[in-house]
N, C-alpha and C positions, 0 to 999 in steps of 0.2 A: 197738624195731623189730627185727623178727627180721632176722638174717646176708641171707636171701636179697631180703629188700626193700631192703637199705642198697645189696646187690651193680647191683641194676637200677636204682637211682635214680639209682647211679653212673657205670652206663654207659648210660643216657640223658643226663646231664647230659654225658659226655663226649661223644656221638654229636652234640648238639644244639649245642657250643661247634663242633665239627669242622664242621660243616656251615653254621654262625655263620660261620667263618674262609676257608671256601670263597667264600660270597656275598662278603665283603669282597675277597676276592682278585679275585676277578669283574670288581667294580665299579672295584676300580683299575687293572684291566685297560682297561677300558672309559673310564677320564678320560683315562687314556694315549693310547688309541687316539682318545680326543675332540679333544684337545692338541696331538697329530702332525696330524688333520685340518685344525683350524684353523689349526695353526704353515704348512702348507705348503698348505692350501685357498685360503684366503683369498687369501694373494700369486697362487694361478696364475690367480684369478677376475681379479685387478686387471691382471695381463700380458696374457689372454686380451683383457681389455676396452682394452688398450692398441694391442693386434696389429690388433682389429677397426676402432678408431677411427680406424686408417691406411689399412688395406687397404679396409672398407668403409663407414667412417661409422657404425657401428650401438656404436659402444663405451660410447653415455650409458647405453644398457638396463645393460650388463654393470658400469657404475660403479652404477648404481640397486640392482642385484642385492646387492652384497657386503656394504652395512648389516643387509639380515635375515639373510644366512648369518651375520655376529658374532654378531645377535643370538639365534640360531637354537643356535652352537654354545656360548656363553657361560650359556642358559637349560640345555641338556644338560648342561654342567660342572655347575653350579650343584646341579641334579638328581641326578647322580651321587654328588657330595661330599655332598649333604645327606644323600643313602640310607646313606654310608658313616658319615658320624659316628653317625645314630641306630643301627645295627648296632654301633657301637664303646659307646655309652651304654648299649645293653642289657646287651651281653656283661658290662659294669662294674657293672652291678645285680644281678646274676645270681652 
């Protein structure tokens, strides 16, 4: 292979790992950001629904509500980590 093919094969491969490493930073931006939601979502869903069932009686909707937001932010983690190992498997085949 001549000089100038090895030169650009090599800085594609370094452009495309760079860019590799970008999306995985992204995405664990993004569990973090899921994690912190749910670390303090969820509790303020269950206080809010505690607050109303005193003041107003309506607190059973807002205990009904909090089972799909777990499940809602636990399918997102899920999602997140899975996108991030296959980007981590690629990188490692590559």
């Amino acid at each position: 292979m001549p000089e100038i093919e090895i030169e650009v094969e090599k800085q594609f491969l370094i452009s495309e790992f760079e860019a590799l490493r970008a999306e995985v930073s992204e995405r664990l931006s993004r569990v973090f950001k899921i994690i912190i939601q749910g670390l303090f979502g969820i509790p303020a869903v269950v206080a809010f629904a505690r607050f109303a069932e005193e003041k107003a009686d309506i607190g059973e909707v807002f205990f009904l509500i909090a089972p799909p937001i777990i499940v809602i932010f636990s399918f997102l983690y899920v999602s997140e980590h899975a996108g991030v190992m296959r980007l981590g498997a690629y990188i490692r085949t590559q």
